[in-house]
N, C-alpha and C positions, 0 to 999 in steps of 0.2 A: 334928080340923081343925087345934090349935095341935102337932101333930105333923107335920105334911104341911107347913107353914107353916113351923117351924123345919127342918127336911129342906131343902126349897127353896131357903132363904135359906143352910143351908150347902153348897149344891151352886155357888148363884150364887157365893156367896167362892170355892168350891175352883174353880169354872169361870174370873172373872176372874184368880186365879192360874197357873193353867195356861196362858192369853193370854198373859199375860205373858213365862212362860217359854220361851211358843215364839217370841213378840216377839223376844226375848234369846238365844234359840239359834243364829241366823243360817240354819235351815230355814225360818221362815216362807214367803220368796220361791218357795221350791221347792215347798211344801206348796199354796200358793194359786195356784201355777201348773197344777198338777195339777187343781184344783177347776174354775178359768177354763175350760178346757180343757173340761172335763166339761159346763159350765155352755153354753158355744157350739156344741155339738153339739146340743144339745136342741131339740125342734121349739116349744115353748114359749119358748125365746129368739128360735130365729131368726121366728117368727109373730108377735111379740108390737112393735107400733111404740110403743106406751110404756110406758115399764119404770117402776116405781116402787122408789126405792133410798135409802138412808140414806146419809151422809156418816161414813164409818167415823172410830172415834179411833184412836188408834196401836197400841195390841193387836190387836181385832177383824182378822178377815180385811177386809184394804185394799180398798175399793172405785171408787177410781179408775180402775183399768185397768175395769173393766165400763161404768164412766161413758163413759170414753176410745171403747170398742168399741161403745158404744151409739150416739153419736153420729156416732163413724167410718161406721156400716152404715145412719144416717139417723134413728134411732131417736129419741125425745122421750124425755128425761129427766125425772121430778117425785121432788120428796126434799119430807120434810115438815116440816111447821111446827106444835110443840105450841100448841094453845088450854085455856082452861078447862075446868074439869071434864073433865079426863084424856081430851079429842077432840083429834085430828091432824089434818089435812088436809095437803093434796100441791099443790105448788105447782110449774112449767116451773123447769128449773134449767139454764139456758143460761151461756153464758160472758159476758153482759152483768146475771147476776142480783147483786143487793148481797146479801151473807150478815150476820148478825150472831150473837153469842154468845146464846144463850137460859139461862134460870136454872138449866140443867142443864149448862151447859160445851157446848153442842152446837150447832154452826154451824146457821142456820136461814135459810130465803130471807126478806127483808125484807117483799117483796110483787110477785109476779108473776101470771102467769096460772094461778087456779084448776082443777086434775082433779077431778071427780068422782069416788068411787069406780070405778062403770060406764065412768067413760071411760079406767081405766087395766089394760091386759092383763096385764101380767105384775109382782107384788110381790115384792120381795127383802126379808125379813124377818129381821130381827138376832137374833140370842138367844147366849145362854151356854152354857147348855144345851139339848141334845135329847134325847128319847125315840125309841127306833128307828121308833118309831109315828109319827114326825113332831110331837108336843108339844115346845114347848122353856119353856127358863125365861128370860126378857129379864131386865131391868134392876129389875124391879118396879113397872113405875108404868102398866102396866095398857090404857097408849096402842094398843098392836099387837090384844091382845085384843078390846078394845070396835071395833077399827077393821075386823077380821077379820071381823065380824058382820053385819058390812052389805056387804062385801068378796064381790064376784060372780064374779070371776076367777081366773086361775092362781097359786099360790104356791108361791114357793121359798126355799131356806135354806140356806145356805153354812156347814161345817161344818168343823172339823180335826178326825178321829176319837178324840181326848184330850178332845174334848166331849160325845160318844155316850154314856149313863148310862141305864139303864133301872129302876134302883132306888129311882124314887119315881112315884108316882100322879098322872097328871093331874085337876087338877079341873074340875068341871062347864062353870065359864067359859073355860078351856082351850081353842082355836082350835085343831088338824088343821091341819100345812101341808102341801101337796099332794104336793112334791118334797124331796130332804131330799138334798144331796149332799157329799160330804167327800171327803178327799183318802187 
């Protein structure tokens, strides 16, 4: 177990470095165009009227143009909001929502209109790492995971192929995301 655990945690460092570098390469733009692209052809985007999505930081694949194109096509936006004991919840993320910084440096909606799990079609789900199987490695705090479990609907995961790693083991708490696309 304390092998798979250190494994992880340096796939996460080599995975945030890697963001970084393609942050810094001036490919990024091109790279997440290709994914967008791939991303709006899918019958799971265009089915899906609300999308549940994170508010990207400056490495990650940028999520505004999806916010942008969600809304442009009529779509309901929800991004979520950390609670205690490592549970999330998704909250409407309109252009009248107040954000504020959470203990993690991560924009958060102050207080809007609650989703349910059930009530949200399609999840975009962040990670650093992925397994071609669709496992990935987040941030470590476990939030995606325990959210996934109760999570009834479609999922996807935006990927730059310098993230794909298949040289560690998912474990048992480990969530399957459904779609898995990169550029």
């Amino acid at each position: 177990m304390g092998h798979e655990k250190q494994k992880k945690e340096q796939l996460r460092q080599f995975g945030i470095n890697e963001l970084k570098k393609i942050a810094a390469s001036g490919y990024k733009k091109e790279k997440e165009q290709k994914i967008y692209k791939q991303l709006f052809a899918t019958e799971y985007w265009k089915q899906a009227q609300v999308i549940g999505i994170t508010l990207s930081n400056e490495f990650e694949i940028d999520t505004r143009p999806l916010i942008e194109q969600a809304r442009a096509s009529g779509k309901i936006v929800v991004i979520p909001k950390t609670l205690p004991k490592r549970q999330m919840a998704f909250y409407e993320f309109s252009e009248n929502t107040v954000l504020e910084r959470s203990s993690f440096g991560v924009l958060e909606p102050v207080s809007t209109h609650l989703y349910e799990a059930t009530m949200i079609d399609l999840l975009i789900v962040p990670g650093i790492i992925f397994h071609p199987d669709g496992y990935r490695i987040g941030f470590g705090g476990g939030y995606y995971d325990r959210y996934l479990k109760e999570y009834p609907h479609q999922t996807c995961s935006l990927t730059f192929k310098e993230m794909i790693h298949n040289d560690w083991e998912p474990e048992d708490f480990d969530k399957k995301i459904q779609h898995l696309l990169n550029d």
